[in-house]
C-alpha positions as CSV (number, residue, x, y, z in Angstrom):
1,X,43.5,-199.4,38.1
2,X,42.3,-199.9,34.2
3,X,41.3,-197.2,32.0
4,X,37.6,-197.9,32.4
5,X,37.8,-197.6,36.5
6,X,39.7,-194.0,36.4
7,X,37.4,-192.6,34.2
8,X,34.3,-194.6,36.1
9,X,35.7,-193.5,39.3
10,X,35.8,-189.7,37.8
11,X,32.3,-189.7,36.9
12,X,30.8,-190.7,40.5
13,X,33.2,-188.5,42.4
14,X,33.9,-185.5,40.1
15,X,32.2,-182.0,40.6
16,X,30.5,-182.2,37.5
17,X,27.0,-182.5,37.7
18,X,24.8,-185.6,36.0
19,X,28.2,-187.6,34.8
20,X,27.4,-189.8,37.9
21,X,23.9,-191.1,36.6
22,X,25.3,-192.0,33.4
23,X,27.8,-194.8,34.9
24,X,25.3,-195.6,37.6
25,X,25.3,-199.5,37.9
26,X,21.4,-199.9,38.6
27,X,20.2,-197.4,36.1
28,X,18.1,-197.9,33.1
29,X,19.4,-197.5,29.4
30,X,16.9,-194.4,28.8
31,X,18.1,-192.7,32.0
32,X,21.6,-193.0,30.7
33,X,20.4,-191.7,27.5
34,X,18.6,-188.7,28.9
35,X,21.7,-188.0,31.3
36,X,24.0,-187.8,28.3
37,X,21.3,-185.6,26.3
38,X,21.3,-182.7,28.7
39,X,25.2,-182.6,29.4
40,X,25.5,-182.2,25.6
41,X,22.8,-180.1,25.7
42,X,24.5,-178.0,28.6
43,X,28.0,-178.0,27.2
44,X,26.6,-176.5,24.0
45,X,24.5,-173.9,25.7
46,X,28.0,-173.0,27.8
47,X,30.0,-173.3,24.2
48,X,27.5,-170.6,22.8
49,X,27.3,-168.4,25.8
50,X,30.7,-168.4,26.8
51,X,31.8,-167.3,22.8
52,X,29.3,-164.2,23.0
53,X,31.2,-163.3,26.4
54,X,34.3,-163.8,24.7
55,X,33.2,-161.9,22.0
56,X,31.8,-158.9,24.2
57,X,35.1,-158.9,26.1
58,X,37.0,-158.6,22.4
59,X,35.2,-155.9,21.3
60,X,33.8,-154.0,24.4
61,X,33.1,-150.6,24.5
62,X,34.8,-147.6,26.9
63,X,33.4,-146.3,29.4
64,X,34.0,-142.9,31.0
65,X,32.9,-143.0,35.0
66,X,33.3,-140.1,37.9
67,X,36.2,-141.6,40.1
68,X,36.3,-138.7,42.2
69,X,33.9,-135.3,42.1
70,X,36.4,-133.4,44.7
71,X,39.7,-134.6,43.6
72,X,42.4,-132.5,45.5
73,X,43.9,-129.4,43.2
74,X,47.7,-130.6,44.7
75,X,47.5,-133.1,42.6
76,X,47.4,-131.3,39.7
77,X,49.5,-129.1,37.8
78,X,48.4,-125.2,37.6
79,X,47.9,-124.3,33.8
80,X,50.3,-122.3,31.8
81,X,49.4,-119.1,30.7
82,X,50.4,-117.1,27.7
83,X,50.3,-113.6,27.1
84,X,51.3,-112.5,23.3
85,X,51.0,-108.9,22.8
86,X,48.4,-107.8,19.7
87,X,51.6,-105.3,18.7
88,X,54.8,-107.3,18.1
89,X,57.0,-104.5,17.0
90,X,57.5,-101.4,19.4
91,X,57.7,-98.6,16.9
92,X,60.2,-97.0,19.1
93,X,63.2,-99.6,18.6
94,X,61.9,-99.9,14.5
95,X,62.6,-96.2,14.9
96,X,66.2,-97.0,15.8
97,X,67.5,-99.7,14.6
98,X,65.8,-98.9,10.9
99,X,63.7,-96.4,10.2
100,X,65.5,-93.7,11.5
101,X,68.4,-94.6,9.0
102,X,66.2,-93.8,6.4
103,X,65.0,-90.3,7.5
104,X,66.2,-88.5,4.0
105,X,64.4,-91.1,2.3
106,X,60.7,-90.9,3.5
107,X,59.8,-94.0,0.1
108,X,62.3,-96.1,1.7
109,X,61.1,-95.3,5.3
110,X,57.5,-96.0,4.5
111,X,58.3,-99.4,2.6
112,X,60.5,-100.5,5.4
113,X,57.4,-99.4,7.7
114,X,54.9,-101.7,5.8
115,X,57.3,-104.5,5.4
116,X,57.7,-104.7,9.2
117,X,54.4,-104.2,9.8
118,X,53.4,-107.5,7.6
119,X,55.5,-109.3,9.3
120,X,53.9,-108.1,13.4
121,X,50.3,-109.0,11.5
122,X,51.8,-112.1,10.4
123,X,49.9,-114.7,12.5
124,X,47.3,-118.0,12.0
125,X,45.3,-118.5,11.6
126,X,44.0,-115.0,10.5
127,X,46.5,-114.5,7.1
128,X,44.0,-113.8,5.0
129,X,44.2,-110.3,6.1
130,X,47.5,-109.7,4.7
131,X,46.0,-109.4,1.5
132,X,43.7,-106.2,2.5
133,X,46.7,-104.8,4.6
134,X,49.0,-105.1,1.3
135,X,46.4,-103.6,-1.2
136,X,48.1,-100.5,-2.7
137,X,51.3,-100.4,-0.3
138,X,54.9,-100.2,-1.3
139,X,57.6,-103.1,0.9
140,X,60.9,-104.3,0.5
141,X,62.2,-107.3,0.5
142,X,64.3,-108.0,3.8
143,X,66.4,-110.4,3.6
144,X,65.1,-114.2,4.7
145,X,67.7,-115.0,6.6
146,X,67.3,-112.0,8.8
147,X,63.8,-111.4,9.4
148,X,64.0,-113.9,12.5
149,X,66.6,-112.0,13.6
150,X,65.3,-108.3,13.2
151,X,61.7,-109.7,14.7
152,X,63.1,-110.9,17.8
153,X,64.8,-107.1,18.3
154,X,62.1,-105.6,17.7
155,X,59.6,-107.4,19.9
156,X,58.5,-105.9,23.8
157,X,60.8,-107.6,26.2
158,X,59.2,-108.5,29.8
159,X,60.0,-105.6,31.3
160,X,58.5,-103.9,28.3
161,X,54.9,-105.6,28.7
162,X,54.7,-105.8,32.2
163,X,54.3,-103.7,35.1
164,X,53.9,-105.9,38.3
165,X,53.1,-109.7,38.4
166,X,51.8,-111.8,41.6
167,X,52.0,-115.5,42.7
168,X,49.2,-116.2,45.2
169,X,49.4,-112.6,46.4
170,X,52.9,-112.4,46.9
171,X,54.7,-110.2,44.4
172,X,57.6,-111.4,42.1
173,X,59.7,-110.1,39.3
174,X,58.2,-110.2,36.4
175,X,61.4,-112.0,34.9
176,X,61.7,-114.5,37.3
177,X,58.7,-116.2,36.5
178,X,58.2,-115.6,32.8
179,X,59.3,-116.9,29.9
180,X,59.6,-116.2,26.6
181,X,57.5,-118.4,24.3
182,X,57.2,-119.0,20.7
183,X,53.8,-119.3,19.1
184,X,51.4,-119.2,15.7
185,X,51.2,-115.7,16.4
186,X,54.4,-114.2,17.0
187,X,56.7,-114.0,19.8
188,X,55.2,-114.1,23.4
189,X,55.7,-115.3,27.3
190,X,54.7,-117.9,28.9
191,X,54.1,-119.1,32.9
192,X,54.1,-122.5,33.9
193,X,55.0,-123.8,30.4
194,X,57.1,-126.5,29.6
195,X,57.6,-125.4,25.8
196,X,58.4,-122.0,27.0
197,X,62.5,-121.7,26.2
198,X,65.2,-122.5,28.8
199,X,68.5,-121.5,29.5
200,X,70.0,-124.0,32.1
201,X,73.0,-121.5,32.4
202,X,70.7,-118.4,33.8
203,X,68.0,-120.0,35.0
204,X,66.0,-118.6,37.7
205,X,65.4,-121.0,40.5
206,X,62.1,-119.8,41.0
207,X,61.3,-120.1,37.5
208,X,58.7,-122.7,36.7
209,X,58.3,-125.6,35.2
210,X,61.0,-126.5,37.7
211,X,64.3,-129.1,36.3
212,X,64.2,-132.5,38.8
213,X,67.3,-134.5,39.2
214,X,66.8,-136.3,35.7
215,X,65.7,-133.6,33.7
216,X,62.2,-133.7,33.9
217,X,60.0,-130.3,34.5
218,X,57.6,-130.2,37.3
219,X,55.1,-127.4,36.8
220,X,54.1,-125.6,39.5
221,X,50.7,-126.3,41.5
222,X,48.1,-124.7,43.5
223,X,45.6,-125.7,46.5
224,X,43.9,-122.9,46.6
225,X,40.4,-121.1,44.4
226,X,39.0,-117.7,44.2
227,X,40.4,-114.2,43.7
228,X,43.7,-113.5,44.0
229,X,45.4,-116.8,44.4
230,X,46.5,-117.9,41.2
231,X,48.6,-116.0,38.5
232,X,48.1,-111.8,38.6
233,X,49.3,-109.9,36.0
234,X,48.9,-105.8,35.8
235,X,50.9,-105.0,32.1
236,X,51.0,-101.8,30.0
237,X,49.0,-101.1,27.2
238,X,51.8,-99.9,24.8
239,X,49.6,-97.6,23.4
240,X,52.5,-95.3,22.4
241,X,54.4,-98.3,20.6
242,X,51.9,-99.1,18.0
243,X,52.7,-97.4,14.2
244,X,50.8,-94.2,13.8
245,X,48.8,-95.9,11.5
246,X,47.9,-99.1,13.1
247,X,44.7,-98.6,14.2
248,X,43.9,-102.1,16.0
249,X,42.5,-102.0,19.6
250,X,45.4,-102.2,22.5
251,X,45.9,-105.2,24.6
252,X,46.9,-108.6,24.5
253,X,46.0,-112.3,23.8
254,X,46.3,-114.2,26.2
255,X,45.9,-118.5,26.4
256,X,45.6,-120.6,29.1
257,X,46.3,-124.3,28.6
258,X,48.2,-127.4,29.3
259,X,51.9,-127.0,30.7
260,X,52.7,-129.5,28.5
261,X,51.4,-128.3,25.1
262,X,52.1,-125.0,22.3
263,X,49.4,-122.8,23.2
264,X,46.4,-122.6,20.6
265,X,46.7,-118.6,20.0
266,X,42.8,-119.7,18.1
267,X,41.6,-120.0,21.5
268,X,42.8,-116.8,23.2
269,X,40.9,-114.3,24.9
270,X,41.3,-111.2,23.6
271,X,41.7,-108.5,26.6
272,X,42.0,-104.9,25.4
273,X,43.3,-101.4,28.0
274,X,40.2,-100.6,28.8
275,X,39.4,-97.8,31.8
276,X,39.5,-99.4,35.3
277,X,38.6,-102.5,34.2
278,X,40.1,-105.8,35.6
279,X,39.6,-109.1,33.5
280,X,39.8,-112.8,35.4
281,X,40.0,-116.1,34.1
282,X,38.1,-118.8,36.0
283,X,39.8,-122.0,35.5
284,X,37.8,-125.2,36.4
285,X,40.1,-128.9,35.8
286,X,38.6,-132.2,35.1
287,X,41.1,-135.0,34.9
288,X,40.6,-138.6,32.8
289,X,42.7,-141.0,33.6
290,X,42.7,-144.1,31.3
291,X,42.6,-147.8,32.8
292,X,45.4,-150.7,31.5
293,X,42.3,-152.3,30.3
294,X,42.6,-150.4,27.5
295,X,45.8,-151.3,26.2
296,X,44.2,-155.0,24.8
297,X,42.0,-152.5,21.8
298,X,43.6,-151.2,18.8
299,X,43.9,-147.9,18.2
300,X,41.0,-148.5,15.6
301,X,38.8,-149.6,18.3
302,X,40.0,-147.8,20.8
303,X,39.0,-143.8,19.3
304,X,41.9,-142.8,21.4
305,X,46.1,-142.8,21.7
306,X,48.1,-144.5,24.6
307,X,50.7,-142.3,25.1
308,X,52.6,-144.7,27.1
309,X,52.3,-147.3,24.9
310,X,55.8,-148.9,24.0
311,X,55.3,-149.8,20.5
312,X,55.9,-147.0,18.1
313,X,54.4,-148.8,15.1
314,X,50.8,-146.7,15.6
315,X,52.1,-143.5,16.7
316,X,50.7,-140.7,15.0
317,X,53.8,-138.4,13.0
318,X,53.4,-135.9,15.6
319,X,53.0,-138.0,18.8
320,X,51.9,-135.5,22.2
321,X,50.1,-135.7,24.8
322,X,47.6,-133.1,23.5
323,X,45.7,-132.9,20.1
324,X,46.6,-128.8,19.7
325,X,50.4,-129.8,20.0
326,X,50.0,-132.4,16.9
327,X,47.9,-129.8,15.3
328,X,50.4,-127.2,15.9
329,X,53.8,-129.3,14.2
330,X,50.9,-130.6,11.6
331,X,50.5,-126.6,10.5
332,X,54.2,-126.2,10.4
333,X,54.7,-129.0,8.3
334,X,51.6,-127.6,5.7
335,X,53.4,-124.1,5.3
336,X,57.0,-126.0,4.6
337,X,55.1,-128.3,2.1
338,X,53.0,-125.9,0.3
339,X,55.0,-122.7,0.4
340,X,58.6,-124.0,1.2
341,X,59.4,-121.6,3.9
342,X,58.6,-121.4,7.8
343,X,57.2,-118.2,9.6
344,X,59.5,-116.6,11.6
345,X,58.4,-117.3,14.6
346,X,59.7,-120.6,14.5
347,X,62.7,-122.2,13.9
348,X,62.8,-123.2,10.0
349,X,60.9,-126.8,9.7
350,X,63.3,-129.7,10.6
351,X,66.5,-127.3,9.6
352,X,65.3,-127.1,5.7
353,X,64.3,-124.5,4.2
354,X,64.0,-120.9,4.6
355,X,61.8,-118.2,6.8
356,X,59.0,-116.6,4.8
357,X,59.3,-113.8,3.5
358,X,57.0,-111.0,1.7
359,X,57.2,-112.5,-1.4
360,X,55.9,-115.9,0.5
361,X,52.6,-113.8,1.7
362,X,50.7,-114.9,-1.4
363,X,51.5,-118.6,-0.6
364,X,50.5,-118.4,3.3
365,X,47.1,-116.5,2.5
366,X,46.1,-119.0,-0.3
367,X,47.0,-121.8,2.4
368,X,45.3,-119.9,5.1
369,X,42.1,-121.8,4.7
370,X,43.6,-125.6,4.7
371,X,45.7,-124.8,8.2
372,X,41.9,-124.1,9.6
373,X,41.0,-127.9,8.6
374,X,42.2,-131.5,9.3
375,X,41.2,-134.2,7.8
376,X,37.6,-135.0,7.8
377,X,36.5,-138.3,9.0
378,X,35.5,-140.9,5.5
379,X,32.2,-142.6,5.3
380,X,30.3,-140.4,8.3
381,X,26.6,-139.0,8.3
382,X,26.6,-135.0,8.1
383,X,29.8,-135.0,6.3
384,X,28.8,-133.9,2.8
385,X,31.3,-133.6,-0.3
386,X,30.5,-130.2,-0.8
387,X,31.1,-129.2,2.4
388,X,34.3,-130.4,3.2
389,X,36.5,-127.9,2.5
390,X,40.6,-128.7,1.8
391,X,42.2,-129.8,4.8
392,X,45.3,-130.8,6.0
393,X,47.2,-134.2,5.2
394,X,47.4,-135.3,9.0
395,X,45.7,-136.9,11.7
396,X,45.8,-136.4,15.7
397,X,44.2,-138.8,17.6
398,X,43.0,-137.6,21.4
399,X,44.6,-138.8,24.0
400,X,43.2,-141.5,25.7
401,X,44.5,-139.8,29.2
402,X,44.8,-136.0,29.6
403,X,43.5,-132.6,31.8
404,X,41.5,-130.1,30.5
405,X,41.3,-126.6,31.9
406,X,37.8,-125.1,31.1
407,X,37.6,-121.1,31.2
408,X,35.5,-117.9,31.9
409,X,36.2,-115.1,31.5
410,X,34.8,-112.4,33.5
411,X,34.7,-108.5,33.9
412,X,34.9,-106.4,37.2
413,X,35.7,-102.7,37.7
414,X,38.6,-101.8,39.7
415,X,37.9,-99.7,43.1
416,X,40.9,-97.1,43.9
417,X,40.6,-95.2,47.5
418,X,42.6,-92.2,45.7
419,X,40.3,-91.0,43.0
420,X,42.8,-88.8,40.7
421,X,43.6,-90.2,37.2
422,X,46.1,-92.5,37.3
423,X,48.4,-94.0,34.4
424,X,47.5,-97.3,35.7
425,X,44.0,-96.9,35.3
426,X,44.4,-97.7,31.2
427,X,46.7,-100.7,32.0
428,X,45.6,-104.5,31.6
429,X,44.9,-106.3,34.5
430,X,44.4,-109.7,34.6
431,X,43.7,-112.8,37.0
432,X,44.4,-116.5,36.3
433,X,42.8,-118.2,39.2
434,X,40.5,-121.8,39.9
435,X,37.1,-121.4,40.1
436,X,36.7,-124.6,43.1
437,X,39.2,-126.1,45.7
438,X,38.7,-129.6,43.9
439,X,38.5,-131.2,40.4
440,X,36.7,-133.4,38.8
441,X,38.5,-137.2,38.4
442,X,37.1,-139.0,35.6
443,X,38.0,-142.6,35.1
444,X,38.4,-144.4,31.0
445,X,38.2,-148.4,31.2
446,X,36.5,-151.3,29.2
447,X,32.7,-151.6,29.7
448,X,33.2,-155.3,29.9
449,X,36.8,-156.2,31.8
450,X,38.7,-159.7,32.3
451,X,37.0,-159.7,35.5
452,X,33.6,-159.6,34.1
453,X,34.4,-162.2,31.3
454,X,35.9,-164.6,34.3
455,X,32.6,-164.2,35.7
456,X,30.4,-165.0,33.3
457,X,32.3,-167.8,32.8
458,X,32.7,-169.3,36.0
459,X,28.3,-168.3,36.1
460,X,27.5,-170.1,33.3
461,X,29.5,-173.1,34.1
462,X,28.3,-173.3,37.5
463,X,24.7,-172.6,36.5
464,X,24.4,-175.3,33.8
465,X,26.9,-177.9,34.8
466,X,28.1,-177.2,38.3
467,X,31.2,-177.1,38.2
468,X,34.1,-174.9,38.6
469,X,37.8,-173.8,38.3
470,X,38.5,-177.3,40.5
471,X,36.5,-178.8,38.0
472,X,38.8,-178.3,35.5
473,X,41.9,-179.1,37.8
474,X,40.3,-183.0,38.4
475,X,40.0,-183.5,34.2
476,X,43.5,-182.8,33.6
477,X,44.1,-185.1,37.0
478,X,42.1,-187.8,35.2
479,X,44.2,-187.2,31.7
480,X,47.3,-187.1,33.3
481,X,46.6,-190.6,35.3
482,X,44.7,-191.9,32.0
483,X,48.6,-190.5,30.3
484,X,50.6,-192.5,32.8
485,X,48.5,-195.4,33.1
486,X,49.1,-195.8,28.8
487,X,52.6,-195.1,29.4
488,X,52.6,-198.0,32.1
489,X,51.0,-200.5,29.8
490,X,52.8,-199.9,27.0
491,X,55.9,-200.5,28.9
492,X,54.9,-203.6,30.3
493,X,53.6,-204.8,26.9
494,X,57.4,-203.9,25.6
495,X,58.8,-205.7,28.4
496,X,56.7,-208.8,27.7
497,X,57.3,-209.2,24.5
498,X,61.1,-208.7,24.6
499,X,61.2,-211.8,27.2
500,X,58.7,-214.1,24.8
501,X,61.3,-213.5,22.2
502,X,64.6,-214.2,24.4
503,X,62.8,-217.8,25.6
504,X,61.4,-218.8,22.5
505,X,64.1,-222.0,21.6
506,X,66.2,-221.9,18.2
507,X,66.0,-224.8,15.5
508,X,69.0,-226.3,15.3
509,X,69.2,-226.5,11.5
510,X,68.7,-222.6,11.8
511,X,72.0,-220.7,10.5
């Protein structure tokens, strides 16, 4: 078959429309003419439309849709909860291990006093209020290297803070699901936390986040909503451990957030001994799971992190799961840049450096303000010069995936059936538990997917020329028999000539 009958033949039996009235034997030159028009015509129209879906797919925006109103709790992980005591020195062991070896020197006793006292107000992001504390006191200098050291002696131990705790109703030692937990404020516990510290030696086996076969920590989870079947947590109000002349309100702070993350002590709830009061936290979870779709963006268009993501060439220099985590180790990093020193609540920053000390306070309350700030976004409405104050060198991009536990905290009044005056009446009680039996499952994808672009494609094609995915199968069929129909001439025209030359008789005079 010649060129000219494959590619006739494919024009009165392909699936594209009209191409069989332009090699139609009996028709007029002006129909052929008007046939060809509207195909060029219609494979413009599809050129145009098919770019702009091309370009919708390339630059689509995210969409955030409900995947499930009543996803099941078991699926989720209960939150951790931290509890950091508002004092973080119990006079009576400052009496014992120092003060009390200063008793014929009341100067030195009362410098010793305020020095330890700077360092249990010590916290972010509320330095500032060193300065006023300071104002016309007397310190001494202890030693950087063992303020860390003399902080962690001095701090409430479990069994020191709490009086009773409760899991569901069932009551457990204290110690065996606690664990102690190092924040912005100070030394604290934690429940259900995965930064809370570990010792694989003496661990507790009923002490979660639990160690799987490979390492990994499973939090603990819960199917269950209303009173009393979360965390429970009855502790003492320390009242007799505070300095005789610290004057703040008893109680404690106390977070609740992400098993995964530092706790953001600026987002505590502050819950002071009060009489017969009991304080619960209503926790209600919405999940938002990202889609794979998303993976095709960049991180520019994307206004959010994948986690998962293999590469490391985008990752922020704090990489987590949660933005207060990044913001955390961002803080960290400030105070070691600006002040050379760490707080002592934390190990010092990446091994260097040294723990602050009192002559360090100056440093942290000037730097108070930028630790408050991150970097403000460049070129956005609203965000004036003058208004934007210094802010820290670092950015945290949200995950695109992640949980978040909203709170509410509410007051009751505790009932007693014997009415004398109890000790426990003045201690804090508090209640961790979900508000519903279900969450909410939220689902992040591209507005515009590869199944919608394959769509629109496959419309427009069909709507304007007829033709689909076979469509294109029978035009490379054609090339490939127009390929090998070439090939076959060619040869034949080789073979032809090298026999014309073989015959063709020499002249006899020819050397």
């Amino acid at each position: 078959m010649s060129l000219k009958m494959i590619w006739i033949d494919y024009c009165e039996n392909g699936s594209i429309h009209g191409l069989r009235h332009v090699v139609q034997k009996n028709g007029r030159s002006w129909e052929r003419f008007l046939w060809i028009l509207l195909l060029i015509i219609a494979s413009i129209i599809i050129i145009v439309l098919v770019s702009s879906s091309w370009e919708k797919y390339s630059y689509s925006l995210m969409e955030v849709v409900i995947d499930n109103p009543r996803y099941p709790l078991n699926y989720i992980d209960f939150p951790a909860v931290t509890i950091c005591p508002i004092n973080k020195i119990m006079y009576s062991k400052a009496l014992s291990l120092v003060l009390n070896k200063y008793s014929n020197d009341s100067d030195m006793k009362t410098k010793w006093s305020n020095s330890l006292q700077v360092f249990g107000r010590m916290r972010f992001p509320q330095n500032t209020n060193l300065h006023f504390f300071l104002q016309n006191r007397s310190v001494v200098h202890i030693p950087l290297d063992d303020i860390s050291d003399i902080m962690l002696k001095l701090a409430p131990t479990i069994e020191d803070i709490f009086h009773k705790c409760f899991w569901r109703g069932i009551a457990y030692r204290c110690v065996d699901i606690l664990r102690f937990q190092r924040t912005e404020e100070g030394f604290c516990y934690s429940f259900n936390s995965k930064t809370a510290k570990r010792n694989i030696k003496v661990d507790n086996i009923i002490n979660p986040p639990f160690i799987g076969k490979e390492g990994e920590l499973f939090p603990i989870r819960n199917n269950a909503a209303g009173e009393r079947t979360g965390l429970k947590l009855v502790m003492y109000n320390m009242s007799n451990e505070f300095f005789p002349d610290d004057e703040r309100r008893r109680g404690y702070n106390v977070m609740v957030h992400t098993p995964e993350t530092f706790p953001d002590v600026s987002t505590g709830y502050k819950l002071h001994a009060a009489h017969d009061r009991i304080y619960r936290i209503s926790v209600s979870v919405a999940q938002v799971k990202a889609d794979d779709s998303l993976n095709r963006l960049s991180k520019h268009n994307r206004y959010c992190y994948m986690y998962g993501a293999k590469t490391m060439d985008d990752l922020p220099e704090f990489a987590s799961e949660n933005e207060d985590t990044c913001y955390s180790d961002c803080r960290l990093k400030t105070v070691y840049d600006k002040c050379n020193c760490t707080q002592y609540f934390f190990e010092p920053y990446k091994g260097l450096g040294t723990h602050c000390g009192i002559q360090h306070i100056p440093c942290l309350i000037v730097n108070d303000v930028i630790q408050r700030n991150p970097t403000a976004p460049i070129d956005e409405p609203g965000f004036f010069e003058w208004s934007i104050p210094v802010s820290m060198n670092c950015s945290c991009p949200s995950p695109c995936s992640f949980i978040e536990y909203t709170t509410e905290l509410q007051h009751d009044v505790r009932s007693f059936i014997n009415t004398k005056v109890l000790s426990t009446r003045y201690m804090v009680d508090v209640e961790v538990n979900y508000r519903e039996l279900f969450a909410t499952s939220y689902r992040r994808s591209m507005k515009y997917n590869t199944q919608d672009l394959l769509v629109s494609f496959g419309g427009v094609a069909s709507l304007f020329l007829g033709c689909s995915l076979v469509s294109i199968v029978e035009i490379f069929y054609v090339i490939y028999k127009t390929s090998v129909e070439l090939l076959q001439k060619h040869c034949c025209e080789t073979c032809y000539m090298e026999e014309s030359d073989s015959e063709t008789p020499q002249h006899p005079f020819t050397n």
